[in-house]
N, C-alpha and C positions, 0 to 999 in steps of 0.2 A: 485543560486537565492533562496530567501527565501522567502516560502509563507505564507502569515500569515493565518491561517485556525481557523474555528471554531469558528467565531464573535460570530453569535447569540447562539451559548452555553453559552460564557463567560459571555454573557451581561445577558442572563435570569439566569444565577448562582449568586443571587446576597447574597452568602455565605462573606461577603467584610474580615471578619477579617483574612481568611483563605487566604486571599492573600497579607497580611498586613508584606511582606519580612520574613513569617516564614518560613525557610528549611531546620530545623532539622527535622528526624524523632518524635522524641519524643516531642518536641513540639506541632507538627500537632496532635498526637493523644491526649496528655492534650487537645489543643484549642477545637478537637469532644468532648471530652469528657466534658467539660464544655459548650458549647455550649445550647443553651434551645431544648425541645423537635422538637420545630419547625425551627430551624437553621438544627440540625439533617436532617431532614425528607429532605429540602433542599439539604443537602451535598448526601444525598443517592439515590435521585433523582436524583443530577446529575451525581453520578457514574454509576446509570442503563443507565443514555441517553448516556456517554459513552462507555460504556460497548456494550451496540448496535450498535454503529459504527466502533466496536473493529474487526479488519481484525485476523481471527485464522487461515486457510485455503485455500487451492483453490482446489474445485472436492473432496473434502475429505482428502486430502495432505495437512498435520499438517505443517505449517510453524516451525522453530529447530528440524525436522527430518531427520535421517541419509540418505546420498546417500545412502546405498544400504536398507532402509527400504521404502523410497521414489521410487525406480527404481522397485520395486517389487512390487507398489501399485499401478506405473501408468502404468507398463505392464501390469498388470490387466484391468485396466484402458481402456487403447489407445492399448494395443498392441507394438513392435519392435519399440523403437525411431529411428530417424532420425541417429540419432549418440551420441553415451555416451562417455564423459570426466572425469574425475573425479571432478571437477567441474560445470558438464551440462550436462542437457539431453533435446535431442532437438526432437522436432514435427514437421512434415508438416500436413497441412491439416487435423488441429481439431477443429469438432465443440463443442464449448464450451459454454451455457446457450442462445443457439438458434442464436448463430453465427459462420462464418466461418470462423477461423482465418487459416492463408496461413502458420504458424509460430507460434510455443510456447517454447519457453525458462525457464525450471527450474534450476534456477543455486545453487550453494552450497560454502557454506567457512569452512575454514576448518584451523585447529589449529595443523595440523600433525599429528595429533589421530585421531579425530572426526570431523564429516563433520556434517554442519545445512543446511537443504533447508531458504535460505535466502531471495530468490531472486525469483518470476516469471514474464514473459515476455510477452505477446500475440501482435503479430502483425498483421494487414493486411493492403497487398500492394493496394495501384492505381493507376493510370496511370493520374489521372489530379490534382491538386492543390481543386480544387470545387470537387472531389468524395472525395477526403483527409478528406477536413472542412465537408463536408455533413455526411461522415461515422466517425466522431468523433460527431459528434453533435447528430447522432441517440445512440451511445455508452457514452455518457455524461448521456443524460434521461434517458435511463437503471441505470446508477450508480447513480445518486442523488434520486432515488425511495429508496435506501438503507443508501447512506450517504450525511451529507452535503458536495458541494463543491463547493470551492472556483477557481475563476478563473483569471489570466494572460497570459497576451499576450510576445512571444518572438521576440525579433528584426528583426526576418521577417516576423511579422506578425499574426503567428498563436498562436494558445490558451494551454492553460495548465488548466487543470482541477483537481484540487488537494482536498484531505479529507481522511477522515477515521480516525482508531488510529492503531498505532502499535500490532502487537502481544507480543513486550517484558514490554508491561504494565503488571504487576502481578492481577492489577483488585480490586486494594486498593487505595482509594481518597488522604492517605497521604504518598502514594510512586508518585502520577500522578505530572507531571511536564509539564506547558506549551510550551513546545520548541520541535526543530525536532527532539527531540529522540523519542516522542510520533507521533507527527502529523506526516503530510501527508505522511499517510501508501501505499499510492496508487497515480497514477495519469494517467491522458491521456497527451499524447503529437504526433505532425509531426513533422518527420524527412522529410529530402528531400537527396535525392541518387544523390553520384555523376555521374557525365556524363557517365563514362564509365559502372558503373554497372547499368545506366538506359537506357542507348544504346544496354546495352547484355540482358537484363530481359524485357524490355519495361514497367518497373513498375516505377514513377519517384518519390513517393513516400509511404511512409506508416504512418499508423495511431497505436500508441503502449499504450496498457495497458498494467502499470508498479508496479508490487506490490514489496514494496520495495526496496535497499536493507534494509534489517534487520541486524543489527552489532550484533552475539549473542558471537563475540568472542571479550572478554574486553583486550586491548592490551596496559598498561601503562611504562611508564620510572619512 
């Protein structure tokens, strides 16, 4: 599914030539470069507003950080995870920016040398369909104080709440490209458990803050 994010950035960016199908490097930076004083100040403004929505982190844990530089900062951190993989390290019961998630997932990819923290997960369970929506919608308000987001509904129903920017933005206006390699760095979504693991947990579903995956490994033919 793809979500289109970050309207009213594009619409107040009204930089037009700079999206006039050029996608060289080198072009982009002539077009700055010629550009008048006040197109400029336009283009740099809009790389502070995104720059501010730019996802680097989560708790102080550097998104492209190694598993074992990562597991030594959030045992600091949290304390004994739940269980370490060489691709996860998993939490129960932490609280994280004044909530209590039941569940936190930092995952890692990895290129057979080197591992990136890619990927984190925050979940929590409930038990009704209406506590699901209720505790995504008080966890929506939290995040749109920070970024814009954009929202869709999935074929049963519930909502996706999507925004942010990537961490593999370098933080230069003629490297930014509007598609999902940049956008939605982050999102909310419900899942709902099937019968048997909601017959044995009595949780029927959960509510997930999902920051990324982040692809920082280039894998071409």
């Amino acid at each position: 599914m793809r979500l289109f994010l970050l309207g009213i950035i594009l619409i107040a960016a009204t930089f037009t030539k700079a999206q006039e199908g050029i996608s060289s490097l080198g072009k982009r930076q002539e077009l700055y470069q010629d550009n008048s004083s006040a197109e400029e100040q336009k283009i740099d403004s809009m790389v502070k507003l995104l720059k501010s929505h730019q996802v680097t982190n989560i708790g102080g844990i550097p998104f492209g950080i190694s598993h074992e530089k990562a597991l030594k900062l959030l045992k600091n951190k949290y304390g004994e995870p739940e269980y370490i993989q060489t691709t996860t390290i998993a939490f129960n019961n932490i609280k994280y920016a004044g909530y209590d998630f039941d569940s936190v997932y930092f995952l890692f990819q990895s290129d057979g040398i080197n591992s990136y923290f890619n990927t984190c997960i925050f979940v929590i369970k409930t038990k009704t369909r209406k506590e699901a929506i209720e505790t995504q919608e008080i966890l929506y308000q939290t995040l749109s104080e920070k970024y814009y987001l954009s929202k869709s509904e999935t074929e049963n129903g519930f909502s996706i709440y999507a925004g942010g920017i990537s961490p593999l933005w370098d933080g230069n206006w003629h490297s930014f490209n509007f598609d999902d390699e940049f956008l939605c760095a982050l999102h909310t979504d419900i899942i709902k458990y099937d019968e048997s693991v909601a017959d044995y947990t009595s949780d029927k579903y959960a509510v997930r803050l999902i920051y990324g995956p982040y692809n920082y490994i280039k894998e071409e033919f």
